[in-house]
N, C-alpha and C positions, 0 to 999 in steps of 0.2 A: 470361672465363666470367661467363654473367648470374648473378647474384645471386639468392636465394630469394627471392620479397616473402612478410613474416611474414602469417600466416594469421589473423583472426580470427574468432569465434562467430559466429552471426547474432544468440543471445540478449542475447550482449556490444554488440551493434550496436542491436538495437532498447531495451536497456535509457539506453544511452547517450542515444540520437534522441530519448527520453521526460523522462530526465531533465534534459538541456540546458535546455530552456524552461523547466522548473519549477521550477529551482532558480535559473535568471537572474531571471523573473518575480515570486518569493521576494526575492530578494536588489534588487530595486528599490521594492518594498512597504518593505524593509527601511531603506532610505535613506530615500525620504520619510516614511513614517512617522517617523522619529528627527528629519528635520529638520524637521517639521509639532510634533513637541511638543517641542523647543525652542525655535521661535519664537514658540510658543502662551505658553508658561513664563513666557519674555521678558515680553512683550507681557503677559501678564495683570499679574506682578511692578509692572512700572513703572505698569499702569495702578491699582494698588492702591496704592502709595505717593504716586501723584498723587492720588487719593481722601484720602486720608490728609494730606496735605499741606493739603487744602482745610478739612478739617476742625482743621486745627491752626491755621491763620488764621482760621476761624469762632470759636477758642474765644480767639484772641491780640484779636479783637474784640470779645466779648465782655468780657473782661476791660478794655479800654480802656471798654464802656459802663458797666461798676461801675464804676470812676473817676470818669466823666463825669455819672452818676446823683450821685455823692455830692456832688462841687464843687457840680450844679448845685442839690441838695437843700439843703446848707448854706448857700449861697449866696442864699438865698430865706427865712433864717428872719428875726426882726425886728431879732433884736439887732442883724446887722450891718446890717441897714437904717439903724438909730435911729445907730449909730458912724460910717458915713459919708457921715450926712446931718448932724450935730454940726460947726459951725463952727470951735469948736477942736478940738486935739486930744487926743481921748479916751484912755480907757486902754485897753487890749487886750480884745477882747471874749472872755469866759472860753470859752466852748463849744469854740474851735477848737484848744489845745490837748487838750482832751480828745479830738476828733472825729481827731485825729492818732492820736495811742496806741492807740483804741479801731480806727480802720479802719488800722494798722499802714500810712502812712503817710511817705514819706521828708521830704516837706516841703509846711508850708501858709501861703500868701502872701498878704494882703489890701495891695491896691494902688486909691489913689483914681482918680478921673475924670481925674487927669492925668496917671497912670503912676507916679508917686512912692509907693514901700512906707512902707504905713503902720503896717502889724506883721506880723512872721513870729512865727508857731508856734513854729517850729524852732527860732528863734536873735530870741528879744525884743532882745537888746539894738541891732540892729543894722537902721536903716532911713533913707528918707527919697531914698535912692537911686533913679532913674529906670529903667524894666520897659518907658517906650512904646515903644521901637524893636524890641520881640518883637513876631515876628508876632502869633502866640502872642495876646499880652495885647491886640494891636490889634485884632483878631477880635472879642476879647470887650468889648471897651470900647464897639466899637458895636453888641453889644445881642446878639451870637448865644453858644451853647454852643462851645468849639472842643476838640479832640483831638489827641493827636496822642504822635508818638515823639520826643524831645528831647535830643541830647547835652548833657553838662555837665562842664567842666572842676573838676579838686581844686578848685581858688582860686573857680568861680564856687560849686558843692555846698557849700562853705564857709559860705558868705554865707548861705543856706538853711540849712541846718542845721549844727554843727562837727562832729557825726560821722561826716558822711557821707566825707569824705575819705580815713580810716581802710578804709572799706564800699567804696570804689568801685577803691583799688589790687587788679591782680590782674597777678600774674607771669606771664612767657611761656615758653612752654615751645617747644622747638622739635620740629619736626614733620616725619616723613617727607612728603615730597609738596608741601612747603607751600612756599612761597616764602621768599626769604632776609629776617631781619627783625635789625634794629640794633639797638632798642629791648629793655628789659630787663621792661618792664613797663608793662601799661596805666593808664592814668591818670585817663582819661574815665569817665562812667558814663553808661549807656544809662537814659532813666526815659520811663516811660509817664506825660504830662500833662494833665492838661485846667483850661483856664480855663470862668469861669459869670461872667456879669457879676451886680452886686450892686446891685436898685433900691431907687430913693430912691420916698417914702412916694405921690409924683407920679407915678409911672410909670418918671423916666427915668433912664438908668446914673449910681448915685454911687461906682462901683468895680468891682473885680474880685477874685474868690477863684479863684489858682490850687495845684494841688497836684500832689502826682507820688509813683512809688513808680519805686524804684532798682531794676534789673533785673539788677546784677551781682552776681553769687555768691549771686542767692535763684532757689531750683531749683523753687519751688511752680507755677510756670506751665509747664515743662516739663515735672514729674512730672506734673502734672491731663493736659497732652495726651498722655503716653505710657500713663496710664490708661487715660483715656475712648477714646483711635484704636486701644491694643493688645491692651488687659484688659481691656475692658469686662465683667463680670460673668464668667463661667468662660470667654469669646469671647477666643479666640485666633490669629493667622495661621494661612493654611494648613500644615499641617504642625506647629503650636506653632512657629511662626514669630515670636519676640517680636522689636519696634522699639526705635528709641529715637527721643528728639527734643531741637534744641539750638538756644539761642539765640547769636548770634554780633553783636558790635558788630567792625564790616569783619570781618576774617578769623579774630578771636580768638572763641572761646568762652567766654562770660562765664557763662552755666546752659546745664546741660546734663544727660542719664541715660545719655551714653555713659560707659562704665567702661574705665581704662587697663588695662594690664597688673597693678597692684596693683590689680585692682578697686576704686580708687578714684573717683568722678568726675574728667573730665577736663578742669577748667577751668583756663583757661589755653592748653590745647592751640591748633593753628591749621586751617582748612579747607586742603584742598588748591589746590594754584597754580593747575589747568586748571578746576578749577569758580569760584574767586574770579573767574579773568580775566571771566568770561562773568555773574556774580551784578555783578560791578564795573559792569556795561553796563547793569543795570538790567532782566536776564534771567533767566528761571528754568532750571534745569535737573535733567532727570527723565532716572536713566540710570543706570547704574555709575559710582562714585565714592569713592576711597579714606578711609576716617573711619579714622584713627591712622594705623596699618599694614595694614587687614583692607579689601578689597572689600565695601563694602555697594551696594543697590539703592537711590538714594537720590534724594531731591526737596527741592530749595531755590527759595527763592523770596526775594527782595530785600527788603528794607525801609527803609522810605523817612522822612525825617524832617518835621515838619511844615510847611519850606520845601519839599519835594521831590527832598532831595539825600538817595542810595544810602547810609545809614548801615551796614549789616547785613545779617543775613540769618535767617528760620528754617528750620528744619530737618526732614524726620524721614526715618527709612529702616529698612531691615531689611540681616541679615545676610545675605551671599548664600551662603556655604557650605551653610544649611540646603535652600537652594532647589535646590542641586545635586546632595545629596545623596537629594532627592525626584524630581527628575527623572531621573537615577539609575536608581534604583529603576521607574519605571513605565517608562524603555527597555528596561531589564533584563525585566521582566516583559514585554514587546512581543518584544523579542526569542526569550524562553522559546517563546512559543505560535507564533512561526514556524518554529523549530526545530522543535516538534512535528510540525508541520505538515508539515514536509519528510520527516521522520524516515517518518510515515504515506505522505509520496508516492513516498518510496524504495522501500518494502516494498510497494506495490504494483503501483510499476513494476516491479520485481523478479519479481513473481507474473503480471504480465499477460504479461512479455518471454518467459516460460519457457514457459505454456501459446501459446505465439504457435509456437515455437522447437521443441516435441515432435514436431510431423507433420512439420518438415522431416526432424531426426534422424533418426525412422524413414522415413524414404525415403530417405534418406543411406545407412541402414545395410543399409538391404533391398536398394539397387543396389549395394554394395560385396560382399557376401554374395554374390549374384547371376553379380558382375564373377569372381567366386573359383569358380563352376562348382558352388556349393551348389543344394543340391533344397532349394527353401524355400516354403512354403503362400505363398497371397497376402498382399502387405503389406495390411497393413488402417492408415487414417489416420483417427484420432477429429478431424472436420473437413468443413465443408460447404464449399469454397474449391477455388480452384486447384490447390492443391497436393493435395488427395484426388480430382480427375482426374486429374493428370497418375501419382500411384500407382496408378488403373486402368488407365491406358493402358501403365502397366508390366506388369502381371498379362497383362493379354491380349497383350503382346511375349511374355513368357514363356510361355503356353500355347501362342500359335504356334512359339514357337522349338521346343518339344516333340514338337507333332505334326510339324514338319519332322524332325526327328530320329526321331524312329519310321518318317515316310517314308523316308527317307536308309535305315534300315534296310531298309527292304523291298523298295528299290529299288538293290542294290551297283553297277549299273554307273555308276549318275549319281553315284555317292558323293562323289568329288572335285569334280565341278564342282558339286551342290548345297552342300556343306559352302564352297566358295568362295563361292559364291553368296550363303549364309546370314552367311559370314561379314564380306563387303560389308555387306549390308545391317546387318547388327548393327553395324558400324564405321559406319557412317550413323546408325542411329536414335541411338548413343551419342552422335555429335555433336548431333543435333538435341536429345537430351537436355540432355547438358551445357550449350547452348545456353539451352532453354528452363528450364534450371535457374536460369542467370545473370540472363537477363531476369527469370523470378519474382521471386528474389529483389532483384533491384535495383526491381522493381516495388511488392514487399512493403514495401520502404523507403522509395520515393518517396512510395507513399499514407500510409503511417504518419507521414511527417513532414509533407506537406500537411495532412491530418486534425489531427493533432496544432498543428502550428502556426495551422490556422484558428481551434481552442478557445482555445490562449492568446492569441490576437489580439484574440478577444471577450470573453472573461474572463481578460483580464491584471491586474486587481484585486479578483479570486476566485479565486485558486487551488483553493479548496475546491470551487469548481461541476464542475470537471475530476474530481477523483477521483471526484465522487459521479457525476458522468455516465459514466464509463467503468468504477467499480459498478453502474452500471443496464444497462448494454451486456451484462457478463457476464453478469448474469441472466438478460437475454433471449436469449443464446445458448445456454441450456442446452434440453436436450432436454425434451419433456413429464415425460415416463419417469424424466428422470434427475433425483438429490436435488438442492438448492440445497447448495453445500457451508457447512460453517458458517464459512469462511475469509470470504467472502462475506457474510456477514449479520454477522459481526464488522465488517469494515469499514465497511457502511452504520450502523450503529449508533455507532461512534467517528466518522464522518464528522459524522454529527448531531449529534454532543456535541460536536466540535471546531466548528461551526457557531455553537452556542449561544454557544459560549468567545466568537470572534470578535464576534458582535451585542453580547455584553456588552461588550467592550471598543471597541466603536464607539460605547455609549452615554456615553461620557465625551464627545465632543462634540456630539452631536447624538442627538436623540429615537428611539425605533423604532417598527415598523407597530403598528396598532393591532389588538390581538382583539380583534374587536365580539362582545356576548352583550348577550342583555335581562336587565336586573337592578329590581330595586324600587326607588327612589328613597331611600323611606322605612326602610328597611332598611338602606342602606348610609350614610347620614344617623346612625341610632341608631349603627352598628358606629365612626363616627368618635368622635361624643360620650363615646362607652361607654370608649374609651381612649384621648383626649385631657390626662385626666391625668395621663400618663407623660409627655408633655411642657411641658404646663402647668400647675402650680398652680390648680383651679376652683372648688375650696371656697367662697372668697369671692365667687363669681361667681352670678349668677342666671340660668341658661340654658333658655328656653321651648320649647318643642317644641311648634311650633302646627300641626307638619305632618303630628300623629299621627289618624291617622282618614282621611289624603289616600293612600293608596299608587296613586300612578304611575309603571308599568313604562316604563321607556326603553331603547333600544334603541344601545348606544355600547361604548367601552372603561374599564370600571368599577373600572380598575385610575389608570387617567392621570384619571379625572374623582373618583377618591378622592384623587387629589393637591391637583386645584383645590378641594374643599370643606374636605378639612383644612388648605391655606394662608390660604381666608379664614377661618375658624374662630380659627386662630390668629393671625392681624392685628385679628380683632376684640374677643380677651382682651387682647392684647399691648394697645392705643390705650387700655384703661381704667387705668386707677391705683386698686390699693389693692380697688376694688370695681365693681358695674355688673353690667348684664343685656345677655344676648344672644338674640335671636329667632331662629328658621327657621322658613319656613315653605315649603310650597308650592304651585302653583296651576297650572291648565291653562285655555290660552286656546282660542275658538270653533275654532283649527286645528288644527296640529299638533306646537303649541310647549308646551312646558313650562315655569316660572320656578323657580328655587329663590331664596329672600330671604335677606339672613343681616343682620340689625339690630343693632348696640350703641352704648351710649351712653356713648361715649369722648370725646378730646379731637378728633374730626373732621380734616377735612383743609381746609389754606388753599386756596380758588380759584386761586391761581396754580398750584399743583402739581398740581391733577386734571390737566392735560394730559399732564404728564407720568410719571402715575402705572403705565402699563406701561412705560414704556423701562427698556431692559435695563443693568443696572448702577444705575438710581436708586431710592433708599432715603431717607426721611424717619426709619428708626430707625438709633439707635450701634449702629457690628457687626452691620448687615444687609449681603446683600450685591447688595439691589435686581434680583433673579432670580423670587422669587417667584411676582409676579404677572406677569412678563412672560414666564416657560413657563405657568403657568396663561390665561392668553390667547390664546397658542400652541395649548394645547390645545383650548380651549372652539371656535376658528378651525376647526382640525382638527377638530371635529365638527357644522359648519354651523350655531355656535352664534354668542352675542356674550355681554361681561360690561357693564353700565351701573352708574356710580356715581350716588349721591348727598349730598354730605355739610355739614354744618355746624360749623365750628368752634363747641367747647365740646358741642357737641347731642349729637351723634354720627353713623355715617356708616353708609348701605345699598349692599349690594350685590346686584347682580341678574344671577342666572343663567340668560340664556335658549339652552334648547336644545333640537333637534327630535326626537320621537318615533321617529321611525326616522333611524338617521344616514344621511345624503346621499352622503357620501365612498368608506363602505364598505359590505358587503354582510355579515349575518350567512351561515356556513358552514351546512350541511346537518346537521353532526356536531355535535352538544355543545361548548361551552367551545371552538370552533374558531371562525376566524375566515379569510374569504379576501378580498384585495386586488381590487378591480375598477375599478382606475385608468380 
């Protein structure tokens, strides 16, 4: 015996045919999108830690020129001239003990023109010993400053100073990740040096003053970089995303602001095995990297000593848990509004599959009625389609079948063979019904899913253009006559809002269209000024407004060119210290350009960095994040404009906004505060 096949709706069929795309289409927005902002995540992460890493070697060199300022400042004064130009041998020339203490100092060495110590600072009693085979001191003997990073054993630190031996032991502690290590304790001391050579009253070297400051277990140059790269003033990572930063002689930790488990500093501690192997090679590495037990985002870079040989390494990074828990969070949020989204395209596939599905039911019902021998009025089908002919063609089967049967009445003797007759043909037209029933409906389904599949073909990364398009479909199928339903104008209305949702959330990477309107210059110049003190301090500042009396109307987006005037506004308070004046002004040339000036008399910018003054990511201030003025560029571009600098170190520096009267790009809208695209 055949088997029944289970029966389904037609509304169940074209709900399905609807939502299959939309929710596949969904669910692949749903994947790249997730994996477009963890790679973004990534990728910004390490490229902030490598920023940061740069600027921690800017300040590890800095720190090496106050060294090198001071050897070579001391080393210039007369007395030690007059001491190692003295035939015999003098007594200690007083200043250089003091110049130890007062510049906190590990050790200070005066060595003659033949490399033989002729007094330590640190340890008078003890000299005469030979320094020429340092590079180091060879450098400086003939006639240059030299720098540099310097290991020193207990026994050699000794000799230099007797306390430093006591200063430079530091215990090791052993380390998840770390490589295996025999040793119980370090013993070396890592010192920042620099020799100055010391001339005689002729011009030429009668010595050398070298000195050094000991780097193990003083945390002052690590604390100043995790300041200045993490804190700088209330500037903190994204997210309150705080660093830390470490010095390391090879794999040990000698200063540091990473904190163990006891929140204590963790000196002693060891770097991990897979980043030493590759920092051992004389290479950096910017990546994920374990500091104690905890995954940080981390950037190392080698350090070399002043022969060239891989001593160390420094350090800095951030935690990554915080970064995951931020990312987190805005998939979570990405997620939310496609859900929505789905939720809205549910319910009205739901509403379109049903008003789709009513003219078949009642013709469904009207020929089963029909099939049952009822007197039924004509079906009537709210629908201009197939299916409201083939319900006429049923009315007029029924009307004929009628007057056949009234004839049948009037005529008894044909009674049998018309009622045969009739009932032929009605067993015919059923078939061709049933027939063209099948084919409608398979037809009904074939264009719906054609139709259907050619929109998400073209907007498979708009979902939202489909519902509002097949909103706009039912609109136009209603009658003159008949109301819009407010089912209908609910929808368009959320469609628009969920629209708005999504631009917003596209504006986290990239920019949106522009609404052009004409606006006053001058006007929207005063409205910056007027409340630039909420983010600046201006009191002490002198700011001219030379462009009162100029009002020229332009024609742009006065929302994104409110951007570019308040980012220079506030570059031009930010480059003053303490006090200073800033101008704007404005002016209109013979055509159809406009300038806006913005002048302050800051600390300027060096010629080598104007070139690179809009590239994206570069920053001349701590805890910028070099964005500024490379979207304000972007923009001024996008309105057939340009920006021109010009500046002078110490002077101060102008900036020049030219931009055209009517924008070029775009077209103002007919409607107020509207704006329309004419790519």
């Amino acid at each position: 015996m055949k088997m029944k096949r289970l029966r389904s709706s037609i509304r169940f069929k074209l709900t399905v045919a609807t939502l299959v795309p939309l929710i596949s289409a969904i669910a692949i927005c749903w994947l790249v999108g997730v994996s477009l902002i963890t790679t973004r995540f990534y990728a910004q992460a390490q490229q902030t830690v490598e920023t940061n890493l740069n600027s921690a070697h800017e300040i590890l060199l800095g720190e090496m020129a106050r060294l090198s300022d001071i050897i070579r400042l001391t080393g210039q004064t007369a007395e030690l001239s007059l001491a190692m130009s003295a035939t015999a041998k003098s007594p200690a020339p007083p200043p250089l003990q003091l110049i130890l203490h007062n510049e906190r100092l590990s050790f200070l060495t005066l060595v003659d023109r033949y490399g033989f110590v002729r007094y330590r600072a640190g340890n008078p009693g003890i000299t005469g010993d030979s320094k020429k085979k340092e590079r180091l001191i060879a450098d400086a003997l003939k006639g240059v400053v030299a720098s540099g990073i310097m290991l020193l054993s207990a026994e050699q630190a000794a000799l230099e100073n007797p306390l430093l031996p006591q200063q430079i032991g530091i215990p090791i502690k052993q380390t998840p990740h770390a490589r295996p290590y025999s040793r119980q304790a370090e013993n070396r001391g890592m010192f920042l040096v620099s020799a100055a050579p010391v001339l005689a009253h002729d011009g030429t070297v009668a010595g050398v003053l070298y000195g050094g400051v000991l780097m193990n277990g003083d945390n002052r140059l690590v604390d100043r970089i995790t300041k200045v790269v993490f804190q700088h003033g209330e500037h903190l990572e994204p997210g309150g995303i705080t660093g830390s930063a470490t010095l390391f002689l090879d794999d040990i930790r000698i200063a540091t602001t990473v904190l163990d488990s006891s929140g204590q500093r963790a000196i002693g501690s060891m770097m991990s095995a897979e980043v030493y192997d590759l920092i051992s090679r004389g290479e950096k590495w910017i990546g994920k990297a374990f500091v104690l037990d905890r995954q940080n985002i981390a950037a190392y870079e080698p350090l070399r000593d002043y022969r060239g040989s891989v001593v160390g390494a420094l350090y800095v990074g951030v935690p990554e848990q915080p970064y995951l828990q931020l990312r987190f969070q805005i998939n979570l949020l990405f997620s939310g509004v496609l859900v929505f989204v789905t939720l809205i395209g549910v319910g009205l596939s739901a509403w379109f599959s049903r008003r789709l599905s009513l003219p078949v039911k009642a013709l469904e019902e009207g020929v089963r009625r029909i099939a049952a021998g009822e007197k039924l009025p004509d079906i009537t089908v709210d629908s201009n389609d197939e299916i409201a002919s083939l319900a006429d063609e049923f009315n007029i089967m029924k009307r004929r079948l009628a007057a056949r049967e009234q004839e049948n009445l009037t005529l008894n003797r044909t009674l049998e063979e018309k009622v045969l007759q009739r009932t032929t043909q009605l067993e015919e037209t059923s078939r061709e019904l049933l027939n063209a029933q099948k084919e409608l409906a398979q037809a009904e389904r074939l264009a719906g899913i054609g139709l259907l599949a050619s929109g998400v073909a073209h907007e498979i990364n708009n979902p939202l253009a489909i519902i509002r398009g097949n909103a706009e479909l039912l609109q136009l199928a209603l009658k003159p006559d008949q109301p819009e339903p407010d089912e209908l104008e609910t929808i368009l209305r959320q469609v628009e809002r969920i629209d708005r949702i999504v631009r917003n959330l596209r504006s986290f990477s990239r920019g949106g269209l522009q609404l052009v309107s004409t606006f006053s210059l001058a006007a929207l110049l005063d409205g910056i000024l007027d409340q630039i003190g909420h983010q600046v301090p201006s009191q002490q500042y002198r700011i001219d407004r030379n462009y009162r009396g100029k009002d020229i109307e332009v024609e742009g987006d006065e929302d994104q060119l409110r951007q570019v005037f308040t980012n220079l506004v506030l570059n031009g308070l930010q480059s003053m210290t303490g006090s200073g004046s800033l101008a704007l002004d404005l002016a209109r040339d013979d055509g159809q350009n406009v300038s806006v000036t913005f002048t302050d008399s800051g600390c300027g910018i060096h010629p080598d960095l104007l070139a690179k003054l809009f590239t994206p990511f570069f920053t001349t201030k701590p805890g910028g994040t070099g964005l500024g003025l490379a979207v304000s560029y972007g923009i001024v571009k996008d309105h057939g404009g340009e920006i021109r600098v010009v500046s002078e170190e110490g002077v101060g520096s102008v900036f020049t906004v030219l931009l055209p009267l009517q924008c070029i790009k775009y077209q103002a809208s007919p409607e107020p505060d509207k704006a329309i695209l004419t790519q």
